[in-house]
N, C-alpha and C positions, 0 to 999 in steps of 0.2 A: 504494500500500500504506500500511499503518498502522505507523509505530514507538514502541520504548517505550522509556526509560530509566530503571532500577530497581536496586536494591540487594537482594539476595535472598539467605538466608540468609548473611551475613556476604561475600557477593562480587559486585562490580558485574556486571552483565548488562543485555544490547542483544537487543531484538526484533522482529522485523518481520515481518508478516504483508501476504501478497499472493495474487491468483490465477493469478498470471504468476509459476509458477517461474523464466525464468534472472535475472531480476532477485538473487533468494535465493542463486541457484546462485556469481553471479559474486561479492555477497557473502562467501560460505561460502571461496569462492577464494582473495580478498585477505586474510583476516581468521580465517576457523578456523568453526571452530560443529557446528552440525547443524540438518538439515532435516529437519520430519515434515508427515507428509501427516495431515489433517484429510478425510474421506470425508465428502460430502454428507449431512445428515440428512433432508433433503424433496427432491421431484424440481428442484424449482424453485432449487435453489441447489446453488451450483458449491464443486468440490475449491478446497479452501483450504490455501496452505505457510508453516510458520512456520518460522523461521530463529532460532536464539538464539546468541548466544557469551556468555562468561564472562570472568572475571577478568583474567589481564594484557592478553586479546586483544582485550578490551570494553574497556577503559581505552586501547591503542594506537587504535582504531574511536575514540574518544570525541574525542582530541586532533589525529588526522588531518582530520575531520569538522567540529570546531567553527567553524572561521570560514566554514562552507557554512551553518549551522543559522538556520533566525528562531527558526520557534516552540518548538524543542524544546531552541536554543540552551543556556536558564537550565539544565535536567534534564541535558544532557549537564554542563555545566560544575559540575556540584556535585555527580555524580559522581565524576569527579574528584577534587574536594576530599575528598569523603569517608574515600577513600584515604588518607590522609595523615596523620590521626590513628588512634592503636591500637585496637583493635578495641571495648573496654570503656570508651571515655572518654565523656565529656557531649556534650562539639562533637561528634563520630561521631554522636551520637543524633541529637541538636538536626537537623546537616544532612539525617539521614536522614530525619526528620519533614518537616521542608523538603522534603525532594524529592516525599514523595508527597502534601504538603499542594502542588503544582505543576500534579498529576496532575489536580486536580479543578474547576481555574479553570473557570468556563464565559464561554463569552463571546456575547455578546449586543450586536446593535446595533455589530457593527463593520461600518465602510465597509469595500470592497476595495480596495488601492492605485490602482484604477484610475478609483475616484470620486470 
C-alpha cells in the first residue's frame, strides 16, 4: 500500500491506501480512524480502502512508527514537530511548507540496497 503524512486543516493526519483490507482493518484497530471503500471506476481495476486517522491518534501512529520508517521517516518526524508550536506562528508555517515541499522529491537514478 501507499502512505501519507500530512497536516490538514490545522490537525496532523496519517493515510494509507491498499487493496488488501485487513492490512487497514488491523490499523484502524491499534490506532483509531476510519475506512472507506473507493468502488472501481473501469472493469479492469480493483476496490481500493483508505484508512485515515487524525490528531492525537496520528501523532501517537507517528512516534510509535518512526524508528521503523526510511523513506517516509523525515514527513512523519516533522509532523511531529509541527505540533509543538501554536497554531498561528511562522515555525508552524515554515514546517508545514517543509512537509509538503517533502511530498514532491522525485527520485531518479537511485540504486536499490541490493546493488
Amino acid at each position: 500500500g501507499e502512505g501519507t503524512f500530512d497536516f490538514h486543516s490545522g490537525t496532523p493526519r496519517v493515510r494509507a491506501v491498499n487493496c488488501y483490507p485487513a492490512t487497514l482493518q488491523w490499523l484502524r484497530a491499534l490506532y483509531g480512524g476510519a475506512i472507506r471503500v473507493t468502488e472501481p471506476s473501469f472493469p479492469n481495476h480493483r476496490r481500493v480502502f483508505r484508512w485515515r486517522v487524525t490528531g492525537q491518534e496520528a501523532r501517537t501512529l507517528c512516534r510509535q512508527v518512526l524508528p521503523y520508517l526510511v523513506e517516509k521517516r523525515p514527513q512523519a518526524a516533522l509532523l511531529l514537530r509541527i505540533g509543538i508550536y501554536p497554531p498561528a506562528s511562522a515555525m508552524r508555517a515554515h514546517l508545514i511548507r517543509e512537509l509538503s515541499e517533502l511530498k514532491h522529491i522525485e527520485y531518479r537514478n537511485e540504486q536499490s540496497p541490493s546493488d
